[in-house]
C-alpha positions in Angstrom: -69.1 -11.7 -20.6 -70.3 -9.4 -23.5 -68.6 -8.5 -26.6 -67.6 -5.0 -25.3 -66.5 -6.8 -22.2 -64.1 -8.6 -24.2 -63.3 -6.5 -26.1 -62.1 -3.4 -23.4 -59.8 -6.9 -21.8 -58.2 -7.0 -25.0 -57.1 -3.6 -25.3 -56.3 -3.5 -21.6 -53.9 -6.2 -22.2 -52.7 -4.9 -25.1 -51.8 -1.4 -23.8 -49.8 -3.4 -21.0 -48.1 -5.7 -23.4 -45.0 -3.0 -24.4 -45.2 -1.7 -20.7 -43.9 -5.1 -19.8 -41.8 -5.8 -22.6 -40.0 -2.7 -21.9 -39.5 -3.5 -18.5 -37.9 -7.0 -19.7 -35.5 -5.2 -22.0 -34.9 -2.7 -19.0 -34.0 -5.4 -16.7 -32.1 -7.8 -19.5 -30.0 -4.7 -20.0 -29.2 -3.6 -16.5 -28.1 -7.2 -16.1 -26.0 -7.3 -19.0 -24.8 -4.0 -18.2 -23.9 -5.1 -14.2 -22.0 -8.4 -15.9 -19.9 -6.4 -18.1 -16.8 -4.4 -17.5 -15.0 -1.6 -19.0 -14.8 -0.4 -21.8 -18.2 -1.7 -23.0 -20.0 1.8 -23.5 -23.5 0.1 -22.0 -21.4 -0.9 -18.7 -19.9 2.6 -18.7 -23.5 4.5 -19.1 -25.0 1.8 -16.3 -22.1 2.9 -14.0 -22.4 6.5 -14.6 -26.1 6.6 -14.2 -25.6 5.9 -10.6 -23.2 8.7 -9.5 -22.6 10.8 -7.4 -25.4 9.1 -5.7 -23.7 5.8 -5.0 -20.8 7.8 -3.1 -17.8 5.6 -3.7 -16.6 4.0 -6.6 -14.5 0.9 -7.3 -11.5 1.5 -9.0 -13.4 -0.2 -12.1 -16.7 2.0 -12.2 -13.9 4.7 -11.0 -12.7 4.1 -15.0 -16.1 4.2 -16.1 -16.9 7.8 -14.6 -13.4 8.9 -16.0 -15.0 8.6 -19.3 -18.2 10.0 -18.7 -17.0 13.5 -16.9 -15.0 13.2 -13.5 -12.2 14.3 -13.0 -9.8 13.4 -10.3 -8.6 15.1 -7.7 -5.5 13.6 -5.5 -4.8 14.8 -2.1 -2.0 12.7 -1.2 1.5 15.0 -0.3 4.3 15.2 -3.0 6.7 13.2 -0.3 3.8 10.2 -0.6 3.0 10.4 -4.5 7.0 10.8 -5.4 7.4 7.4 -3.1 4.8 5.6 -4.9 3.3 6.0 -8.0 1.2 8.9 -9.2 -2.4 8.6 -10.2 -3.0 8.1 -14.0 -3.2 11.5 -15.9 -3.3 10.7 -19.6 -1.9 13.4 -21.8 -0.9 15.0 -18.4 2.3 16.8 -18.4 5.7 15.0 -16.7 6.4 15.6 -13.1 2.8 17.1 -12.3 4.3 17.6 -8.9 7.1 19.8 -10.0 7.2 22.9 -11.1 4.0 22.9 -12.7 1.7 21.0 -11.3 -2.1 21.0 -12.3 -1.8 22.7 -16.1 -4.0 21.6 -18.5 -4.6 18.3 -17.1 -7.8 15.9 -15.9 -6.1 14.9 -12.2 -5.5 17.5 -9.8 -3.3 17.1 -6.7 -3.8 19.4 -3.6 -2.8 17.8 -0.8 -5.0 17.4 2.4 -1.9 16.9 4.7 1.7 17.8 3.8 4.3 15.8 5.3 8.1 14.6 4.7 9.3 11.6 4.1 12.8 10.8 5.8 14.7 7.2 7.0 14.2 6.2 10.4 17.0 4.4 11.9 15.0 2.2 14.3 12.6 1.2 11.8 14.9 0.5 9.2 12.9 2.2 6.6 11.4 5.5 5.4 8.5 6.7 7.1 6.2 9.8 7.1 6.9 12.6 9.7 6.3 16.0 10.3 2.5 16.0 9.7 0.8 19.7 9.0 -2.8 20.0 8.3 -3.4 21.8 4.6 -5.2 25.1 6.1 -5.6 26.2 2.6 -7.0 23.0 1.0 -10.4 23.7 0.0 -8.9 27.2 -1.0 -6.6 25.1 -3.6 -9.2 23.2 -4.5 -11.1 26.0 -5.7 -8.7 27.5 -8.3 -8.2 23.9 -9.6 -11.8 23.3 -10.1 -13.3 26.8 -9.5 -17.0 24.9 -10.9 -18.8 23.6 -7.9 -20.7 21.5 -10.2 -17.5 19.9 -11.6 -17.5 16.0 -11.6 -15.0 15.2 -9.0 -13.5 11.6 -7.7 -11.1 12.1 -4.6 -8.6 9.6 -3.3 -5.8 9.4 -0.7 -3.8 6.8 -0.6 -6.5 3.6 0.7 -9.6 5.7 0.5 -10.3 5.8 4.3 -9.0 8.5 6.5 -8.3 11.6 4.7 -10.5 11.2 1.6 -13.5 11.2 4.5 -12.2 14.3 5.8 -11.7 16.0 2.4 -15.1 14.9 1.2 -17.0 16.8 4.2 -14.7 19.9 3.6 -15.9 19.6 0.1 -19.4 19.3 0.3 -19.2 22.2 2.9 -17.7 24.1 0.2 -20.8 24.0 -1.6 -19.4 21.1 -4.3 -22.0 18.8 -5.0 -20.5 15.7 -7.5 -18.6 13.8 -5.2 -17.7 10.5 -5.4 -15.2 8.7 -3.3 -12.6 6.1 -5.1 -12.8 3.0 -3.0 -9.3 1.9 -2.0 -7.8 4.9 -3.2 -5.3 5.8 -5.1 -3.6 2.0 -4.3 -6.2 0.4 -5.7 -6.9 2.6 -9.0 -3.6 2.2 -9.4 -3.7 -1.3 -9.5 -6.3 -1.7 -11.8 -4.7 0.7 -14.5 -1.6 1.9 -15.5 -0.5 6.0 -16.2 -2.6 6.2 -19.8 -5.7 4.8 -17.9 -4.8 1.2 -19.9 -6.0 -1.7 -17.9 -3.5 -3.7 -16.0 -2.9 -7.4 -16.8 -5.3 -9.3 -14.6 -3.7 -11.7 -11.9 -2.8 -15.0 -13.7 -3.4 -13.4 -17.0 0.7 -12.0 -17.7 1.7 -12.7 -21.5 5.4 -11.9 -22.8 4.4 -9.1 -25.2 8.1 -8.0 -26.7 6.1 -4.6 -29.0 4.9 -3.2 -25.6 7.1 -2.2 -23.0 4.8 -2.1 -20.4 5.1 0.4 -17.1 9.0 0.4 -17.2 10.9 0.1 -20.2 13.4 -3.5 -19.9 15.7 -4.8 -22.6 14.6 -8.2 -24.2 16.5 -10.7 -26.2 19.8 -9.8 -23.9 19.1 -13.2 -22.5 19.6 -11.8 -19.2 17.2 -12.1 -16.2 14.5 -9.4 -15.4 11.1 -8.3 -13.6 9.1 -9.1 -16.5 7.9 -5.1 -17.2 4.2 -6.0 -17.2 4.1 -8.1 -14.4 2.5 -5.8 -11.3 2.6 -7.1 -7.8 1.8 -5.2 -4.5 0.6 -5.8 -0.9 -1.9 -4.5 1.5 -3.6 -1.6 -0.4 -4.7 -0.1 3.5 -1.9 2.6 4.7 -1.0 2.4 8.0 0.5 6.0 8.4 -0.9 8.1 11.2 -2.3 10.3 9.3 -5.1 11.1 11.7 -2.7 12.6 14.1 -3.5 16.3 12.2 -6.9 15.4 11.2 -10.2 17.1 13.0 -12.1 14.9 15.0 
């Protein structure tokens, strides 16, 4: 092998030397970054380098995109969010559903289908009834984000049924960052409480008498209470029909 042989290998391999190194740091950090979880800004820009392509969101990368642009938009009725528990809307004004909903505020709530909510006597409970269609949803939509190219996450209540529907009549529309939160509103809500604060994790409840938690409870009273930061729930899937006054 000659000398300028030897010498064109060497700068070959040296020329390939910070390809590969970047590519190391490129990979250690994509695994670090798919380990992590929020708040950790490298975890946060990971997350929101892959949406809207990804489509649908955990509840945690849901956080993630929160921070980075999207805004949410909640099509659940007022019957259905007044029964269970709004979406988070920090610095949001009380009673979003009332008489003024959607000022000045990062979740938006147009409702895909309207329904009531009223007791059922042969159930025993409350159930949904009366579904109607939203002919004016994407309408609504628009004056509450009149950008197409606004950052949007939808959710219903379980992130199946009507968020499908509402994501097609979207995209229609012309909008073009979508992303679906997976589990809906149940499951974001699980995860994090109305200032966008993570929950307590299962197993991980500690008596914290400075922080009142969701629902303000009286401590040192002796008495016995629901210990206010203590979150349990069942099945995040709904079972109501909404379908019935869905297209097909």
């Amino acid at each position: 092998m000659t000398s300028r042989t030897l010498s064109n290998t060497a700068q070959m391999k040296s020329a390939r030397a910070p390809t590969r190194r970047a590519s190391s740091r490129a990979a250690v950090v994509r695994v670090r970054a798919a380990q992590a979880l929020w708040p950790d800004e490298e975890y946060i820009d990971f997350v929101a380098s892959q949406f809207p392509d990804a489509g649908v969101a955990t509840a945690e990368q849901a956080r993630c995109l929160y921070d980075r642009g999207f805004d949410i938009l909640d099509i659940r009725c007022a019957a259905e969010i007044d029964a269970t528990e709004k979406m988070p809307n920090p610095g949001g004004q009380a009673g979003s559903i009332g008489a003024r909903p959607n000022q000045g505020t990062r979740t938006k709530v147009v409702p895909l289908v309207n329904a009531a909510r009223r007791y059922d006597a042969e159930k025993g409970e409350k159930v949904y009834v009366d579904f109607v269609m939203n002919a004016d949803f994407v309408q609504q939509v628009a004056k509450v984000f009149p950008d197409k190219e606004q950052k949007i996450m939808v959710a219903c209540s379980d992130g199946r049924k009507r968020a499908l529907v509402a994501l097609d009549a979207l995209d229609e529309a012309g909008y073009v960052n979508l992303v679906a939160i997976k589990g809906g509103a149940n499951a974001f809500n699980r995860d994090w409480d109305s200032k966008m604060r993570r929950r307590n994790l299962v197993g991980e409840f500690k008596q914290n008498y400075l922080h009142t938690g969701d629902s303000p409870q009286l401590h040192g009273t002796g008495s016995q209470f629901q210990k206010a930061d203590a979150q349990t729930y069942g099945s995040i899937l709904d079972e109501t029909a909404w379908e019935t006054c869905l297209p097909q």
